[in-house]
N, C-alpha and C positions, 0 to 999 in steps of 0.2 A: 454479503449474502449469507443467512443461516443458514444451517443443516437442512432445515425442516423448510426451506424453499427454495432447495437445490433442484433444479431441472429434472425431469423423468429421463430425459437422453444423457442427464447428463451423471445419473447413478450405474451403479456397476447394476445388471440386472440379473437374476438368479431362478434359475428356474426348474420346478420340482417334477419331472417326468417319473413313469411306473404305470402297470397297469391298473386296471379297477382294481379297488377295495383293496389297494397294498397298505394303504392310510395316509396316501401325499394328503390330503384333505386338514387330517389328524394333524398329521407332522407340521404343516405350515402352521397353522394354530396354533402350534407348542412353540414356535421358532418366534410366530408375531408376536405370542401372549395374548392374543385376541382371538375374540372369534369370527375369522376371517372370513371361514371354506365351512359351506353346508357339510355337516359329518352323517352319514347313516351308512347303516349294514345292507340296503341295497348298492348292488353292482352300479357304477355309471351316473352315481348322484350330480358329480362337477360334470354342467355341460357343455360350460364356455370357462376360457381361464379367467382368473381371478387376481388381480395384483392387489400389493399393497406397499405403499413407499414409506422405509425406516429406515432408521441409524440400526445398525451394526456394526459393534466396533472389532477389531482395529480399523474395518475399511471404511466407516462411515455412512454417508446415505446409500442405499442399495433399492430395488425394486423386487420382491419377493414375489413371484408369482406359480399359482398352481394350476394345473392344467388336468383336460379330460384325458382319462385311462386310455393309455398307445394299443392297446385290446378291444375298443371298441367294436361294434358290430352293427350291421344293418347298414340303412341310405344316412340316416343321422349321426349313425357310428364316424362313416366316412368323414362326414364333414365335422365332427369333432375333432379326430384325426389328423386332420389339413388343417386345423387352427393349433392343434399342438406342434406340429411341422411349422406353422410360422412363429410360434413362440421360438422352436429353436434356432431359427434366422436370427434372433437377435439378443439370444440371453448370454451372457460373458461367463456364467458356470452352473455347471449343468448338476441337478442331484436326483441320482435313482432310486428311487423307494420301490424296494424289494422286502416280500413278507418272509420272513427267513425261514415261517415254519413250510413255505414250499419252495424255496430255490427258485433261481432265475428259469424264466420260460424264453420262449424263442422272442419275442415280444422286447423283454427286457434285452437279450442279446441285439436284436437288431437296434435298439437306441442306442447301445455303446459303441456299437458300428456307427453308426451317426453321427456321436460325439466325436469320436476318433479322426470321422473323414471331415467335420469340419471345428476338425481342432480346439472342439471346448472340455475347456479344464473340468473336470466331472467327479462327482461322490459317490461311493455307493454307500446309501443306508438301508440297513437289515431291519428294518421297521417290525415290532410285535415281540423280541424277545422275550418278553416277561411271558409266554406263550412257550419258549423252547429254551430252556435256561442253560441247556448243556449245547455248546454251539461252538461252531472251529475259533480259533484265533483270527480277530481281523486282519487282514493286509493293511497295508499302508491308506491307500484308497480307499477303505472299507471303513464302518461303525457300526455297530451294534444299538437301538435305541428302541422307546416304548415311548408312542406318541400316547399312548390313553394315560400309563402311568409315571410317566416325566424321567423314563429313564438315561441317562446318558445325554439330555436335551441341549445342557451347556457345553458340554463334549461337543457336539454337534456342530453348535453356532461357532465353536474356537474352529474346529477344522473348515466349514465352508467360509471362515472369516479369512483364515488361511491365504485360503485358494482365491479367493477374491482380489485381497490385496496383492497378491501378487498378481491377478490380470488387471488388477485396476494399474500397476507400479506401468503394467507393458503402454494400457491404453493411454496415459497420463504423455508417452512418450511422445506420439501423435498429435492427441489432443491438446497439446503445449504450444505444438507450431504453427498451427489453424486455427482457425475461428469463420463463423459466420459471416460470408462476405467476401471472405481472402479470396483469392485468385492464384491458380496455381500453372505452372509452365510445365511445358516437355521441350525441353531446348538440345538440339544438337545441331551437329554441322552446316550452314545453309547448302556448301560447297558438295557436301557427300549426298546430301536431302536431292540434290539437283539432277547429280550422276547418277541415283539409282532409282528416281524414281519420273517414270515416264511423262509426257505430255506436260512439263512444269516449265519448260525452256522460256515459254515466253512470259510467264507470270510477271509480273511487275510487284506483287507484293511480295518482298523476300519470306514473312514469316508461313505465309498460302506455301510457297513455295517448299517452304524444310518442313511443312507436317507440322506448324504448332496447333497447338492444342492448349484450349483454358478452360480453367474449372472453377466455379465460384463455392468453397467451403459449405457445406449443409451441418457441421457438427462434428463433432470427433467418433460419433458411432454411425454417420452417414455409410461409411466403407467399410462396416464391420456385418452388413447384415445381408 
């Protein structure tokens, strides 16, 4: 199978969180080379997410996707909002476009709380530099970059390449032993399954009996989301 007919489930997927008009819009653009994501200087232009499935190397095929501003507002706000919240159920690394010429809001803090609690590997990008040129030194986590002016753009793509590849090296562990189809056990003692667990004396099927349990494989990202 080529690159370029690799499975959507079965790419590392990446996903560009931040509030309105920080430039995720911008920045995916500069990352695809395409013009992927409607760009304007209205607040709240992305109103549903946007993917777009590439190679990126060192990790390969990945699924790029942008999403509506974590700031939204109103009844449509909301449900913008709630489709960004399901982007992040299933994206394998997370990137925060932050406008650096105003510092992280409550908004961008509460995503990294998000990230954190459910464990995705995450960037933060200072998106607009070429706007505040005198700016702290990065963290580790951290870049500096200018989606209108291409700054720093390959910088970019090496560190979420990074990051990827290594949640892809984690998912590969998994998704090496499964596949569509497989059937998985919860096998333990029939004898201790018997003693601790009530009303089972008379069963006549031993496995009813010890609590087995079977799973028919959906994919390697089935358990991830």
């Amino acid at each position: 199978m080529g690159l370029n007919e690799t499975p959507s489930g079965e790419r590392v997927h990446i996903g560009f969180f931040g509030r309105r008009n920080a430039g995720k819009s911008s920045l995916v653009n500069a990352v695809t080379g395409q013009e992927l994501a409607v760009v304007s200087d209205t607040r709240g232009t992305t109103t549903d997410p946007v993917s777009k499935a590439m190679e990126l190397l060192p990790i390969g095929p990945v699924v790029i996707i942008d999403t509506p501003g974590f700031d939204d507002e109103g009844a449509l706000g909301e449900l913008r909002i709630r489709k960004t919240r399901q982007i992040l159920n299933k994206s394998d690394v997370a990137v925060l476009v932050a406008d650096c010429t105003e510092g992280l809001k409550d908004c961008d803090r509460e995503l990294i709380e998000i990230f954190r609690q459910k464990e995705i590997p995450w960037l933060l990008v200072w998106n607009k530099c070429d706007l505040k040129p005198e700016h702290p030194e990065a963290k580790e986590n951290e870049i500096y970059v200018s989606a209108t002016e291409k700054i720093e753009i390959e910088a970019l793509k090496e560190k979420i390449a990074a990051i990827g590849k290594t949640e892809e090296n984690k998912l590969m562990l998994v998704g090496d032993l499964m596949h569509p189809g497989d059937m998985a056990g919860l096998v333990f003692s029939i004898e201790q399954g018997l003693g601790q667990q009530g009303g089972t004396e008379g069963t006549s099927d031993p496995a009813s009996a010890a609590g087995y349990q079977g799973y028919s494989g959906g994919g390697r990202r089935s358990g991830l989301c």
